[in-house]
C-alpha positions, 0 to 999 in steps of 0.5 A: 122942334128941338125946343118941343123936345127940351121943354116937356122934359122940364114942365112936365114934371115941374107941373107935379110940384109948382101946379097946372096952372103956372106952367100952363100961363108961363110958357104961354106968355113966353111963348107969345114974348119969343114969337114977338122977338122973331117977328123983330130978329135983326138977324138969323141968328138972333130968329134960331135962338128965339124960335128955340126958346118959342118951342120950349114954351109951346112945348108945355101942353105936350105934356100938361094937357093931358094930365089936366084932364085927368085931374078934371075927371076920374071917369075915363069916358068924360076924360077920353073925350075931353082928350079927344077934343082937344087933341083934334084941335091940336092935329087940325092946325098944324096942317094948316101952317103951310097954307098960312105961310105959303102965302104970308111968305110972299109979302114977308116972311116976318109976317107969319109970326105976327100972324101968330102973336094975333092968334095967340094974343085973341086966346090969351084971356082964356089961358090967363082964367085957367085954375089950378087942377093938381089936387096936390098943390090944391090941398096944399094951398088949402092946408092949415097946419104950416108945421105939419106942411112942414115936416111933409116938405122934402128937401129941394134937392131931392124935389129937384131929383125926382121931378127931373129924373122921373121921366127917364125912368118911366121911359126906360122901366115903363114898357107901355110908355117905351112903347107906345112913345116910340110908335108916336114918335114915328108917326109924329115925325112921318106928319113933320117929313110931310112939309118936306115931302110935299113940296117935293112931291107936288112942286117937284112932279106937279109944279104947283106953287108954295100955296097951292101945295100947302092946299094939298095939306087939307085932307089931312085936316079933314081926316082929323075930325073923321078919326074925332067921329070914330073915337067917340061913336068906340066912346059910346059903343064901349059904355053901352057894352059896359052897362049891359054887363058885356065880358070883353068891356070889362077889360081895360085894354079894350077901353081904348086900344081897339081904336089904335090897332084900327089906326096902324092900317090907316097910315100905311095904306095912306102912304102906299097911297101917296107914294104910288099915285103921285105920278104927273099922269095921275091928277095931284088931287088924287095923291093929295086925297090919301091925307084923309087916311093919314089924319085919320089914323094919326089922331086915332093913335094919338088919342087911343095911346094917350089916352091909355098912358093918362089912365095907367099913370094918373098924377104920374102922367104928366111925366110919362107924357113928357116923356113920350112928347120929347121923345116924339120930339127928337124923331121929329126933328131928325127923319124931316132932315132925311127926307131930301136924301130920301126921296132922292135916293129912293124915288118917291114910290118907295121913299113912301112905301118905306115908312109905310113897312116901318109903320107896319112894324110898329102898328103890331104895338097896340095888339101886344098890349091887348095881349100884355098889357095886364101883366105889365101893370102888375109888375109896374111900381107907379101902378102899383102906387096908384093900386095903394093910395086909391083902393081897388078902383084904379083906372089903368 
C-alpha cells in the first residue's frame, strides 16, 4: 500500500507530459516483472522491496485511468459510464484476494503471486494494443513545424516542476479535490481494515478458517455490481431529465453528486450492521451479508466523486486523481495497522460503530458541494483555464 501511494504521485502527472499510453504499458510490464521477483524472493527482505516497487507500478491506473476516459469522451454520459465500468471491475477483485490466497497459502505462500503473474500475463496483449489518448502528446507527434516545436518547448526544469508539484497544489488549493480525497480515503482504507477485521470477526467469534473467512468477502462484490446498476439506471434518469428540458438537470452538481450523497448511509448502515450482528448466537452469514451495503456504497462513491473530479479538471485530472489516489493511499496504509488495537480495545461493536460516525461526518461532503460547489469552480484557476481554452462549453 505504500507503493500506491508513491506511485500516483509520479505518474500521474508524468502521464501529462510523456502520454497515456507509456505510463499505462511501463507500470504494467514492471508490474508483472516485480511480481515475478516475489514469487523468487530468497528472503523477507528481498519480498518487502519488490512488493513496494509491485505497488508503485499498479498504482498507475489510480490516476491514469480516469483521465484516459476523458480524453475518449467529451460527453460526460458516455465517460460516466465508461468510468463506471471499469471502476466496478477494480472494486470487484480486491475482495476476491482473500479467497484466492485463503487457500493458495495452504499449498505455498509463493504461490499467490504466480497466480498473479498468470493473470497478469493472459491481459498483457490488450495493455500492450492500447494507444495513446492525450491530445497534447497526439498533436505533438503529429506537429510539422519542428522549429516552432521548439520555441513551444518549456525547459525540463520547469516540465520537472510542474509535473510534480502540481498534484500538491490541487490538494492543497482545490477544495473539491481535499474534500472529496479525504472522504475516499476513509472509505478506502475502512474496504483495507476489513482484511484485518474480518479474520478477527469471524475466525475470533466464529472459528472459521482462513478460506472460508475470505468467503464471507463476497457480498461485498456482489454490492459492487448493485451500486454499477444504480449508477447507470441515475445515468439514464439524468439524460431523460435533460432532453426534457427539466430545471434541476441542468445544474451540474446534480449530474453526479445525488448518487454520492445515496452512498454515505450505505456504508454507515452496513457498518452498525456488521458490528452489532456479529455475535456467536447470530449465524456468521447474517454479518457477512452487510457487505451488500458496504460494496455498494463504496463503488457509488467512488464513481459519483470521480467522476465528478474528471469533469471538473479535464486534461488537469490526472493530477487531481493523483492526488486523490496517494492520498487514499496513505490512510490505507496507516488505519488497517489500527485495526488489532482497535477491536481490542473497543469491542467489536464499536470498533465498528466507530467508523461508522466518522463516516457520517464525511457523508455530509457531497451535499455541501450540491450547495458550494458553483461558487467554488468560479474561484478555481484550473477551472478557470479550462473556461479560456474551451469557450463556454466546459464540462465541470
Amino acid at each position: 500500500m505504500l507503493g500506491f501511494a508513491i506511485g500516483p504521485l509520479i505518474f500521474g502527472p508524468l502521464s501529462e507530459h510523456l502520454g497515456r499510453r507509456p505510463v499505462l504499458v511501463g507500470t504494467y510490464l514492471g508490474y508483472m516483472v516485480f511480481t515475478l521477483c516475489c514469487a523468487v524472493s530468497p528472503n523477507f527482505t528481498a519480498l518487502l522491496i519488490f512488493r513496494l516497487l509491485c505497488g508503485v507500478a499498479a498504482a498507475a491506473p489510480n490516476a491514469v485511468v480516469g483521465p484516459v476516459f476523458a480524453d475518449i469522451f467529451d460527453h460526460p454520459g458516455p465517460r460516466g459510464r465508461a468510468t463506471a465500468y471499469y471502476m466496478c471491475a477494480t472494486a470487484m477483485v480486491p475482495p476476491l484476494g482473500p479467497i484466492i490466497s485463503g487457500y493458495a497459502t495452504r499449498h505455498s505462500w509463493r504461490l499467490t503471486f504466480w497466480v498473479g503473474l498468470g493473470i497478469s500475463g493472459v491481459f498483457l496483449p490488450l495493455v500492450c494494443c492500447l494507444p495513446e489518448t492525450y491530445a497534447p502528446i497526439i498533436r505533438k507527434k503529429h506537429r510539422v513545424d519542428p522549429e516552432s516545436a521548439e520555441k513551444q518547448q518549456p525547459s525540463f526544469a520547469q516540465e520537472l516542476k510542474v509535473i510534480f508539484s502540481r498534484p500538491f497544489v490541487m490538494a492543497a488549493r482545490e477544495p473539491a479535490v481535499l474534500f472529496t480525497s479525504l472522504y475516499l480515503a476513509l472509505v478506502y482504507a475502512t474496504l483495507y481494515l476489513f482484511f484485518q477485521a474480518y479474520p478477527i470477526i469471524f475466525q475470533g467469534v466464529y472459528q472459521l478458517s482462513s478460506g472460508e473467512v475470505g468467503l464471507t468477502f463476497l457480498p461485498i462484490t456482489a454490492g459492487s455490481i448493485v451500486a454499477l446498476g444504480l449508477f447507470l439506471g441515475y445515468s439514464s434518469y439524468h439524460s431523460s431529465a435533460m432532453k426534457a428540458g427539466v430545471v434541476w438537470a441542468n445544474k451540474i452538481e446534480y449530474r453526479r453528486l445525488p448518487l454520492a450523497c445515496g452512498g454515505g448511509p450505505l456504508i454507515v448502515a452496513s457498518l452498525f450492521w456488521l458490528g452489532w450482528t456479529s455475535y456467536p448466537e447470530v449465524h456468521p452469514a447474517v454479518p457477512s451479508l452487510s457487505g451488500l451495503l458496504f460494496g455498494a456504497g463504496y463503488l457509488v462513491e467512488f464513481m459519483a466523486l470521480l467522476n465528478y473530479i474528471t469533469d471538473a479538471y479535464g486534461q488537469y485530472s490526472a493530477s487531481a486523481q493523483a492526488a486523490s489516489s496517494t492520498m487514499r493511499s496513505i490512510t490505507a496504509v496507516v488505519l488497517p495497522l489500527a485495526a488489532p488495537l482497535m477491536y481490542e480495545s473497543l469491542g467489536i461493536q464499536w470498533a465498528c460503530s466507530l467508523l461508522a460516525f466518522f463516516t457520517l461526518v464525511l457523508a455530509c461532503i457531497p451535499f455541501m458541494f450540491i450547495r458550494y460547489g458553483e461558487t467554488l469552480r468560479k474561484r478555481s484557476p484550473f477551472c478557470q483555464k479550462l473556461s479560456t481554452a474551451a469557450g463556454p462549453v466546459v464540462s465541470v
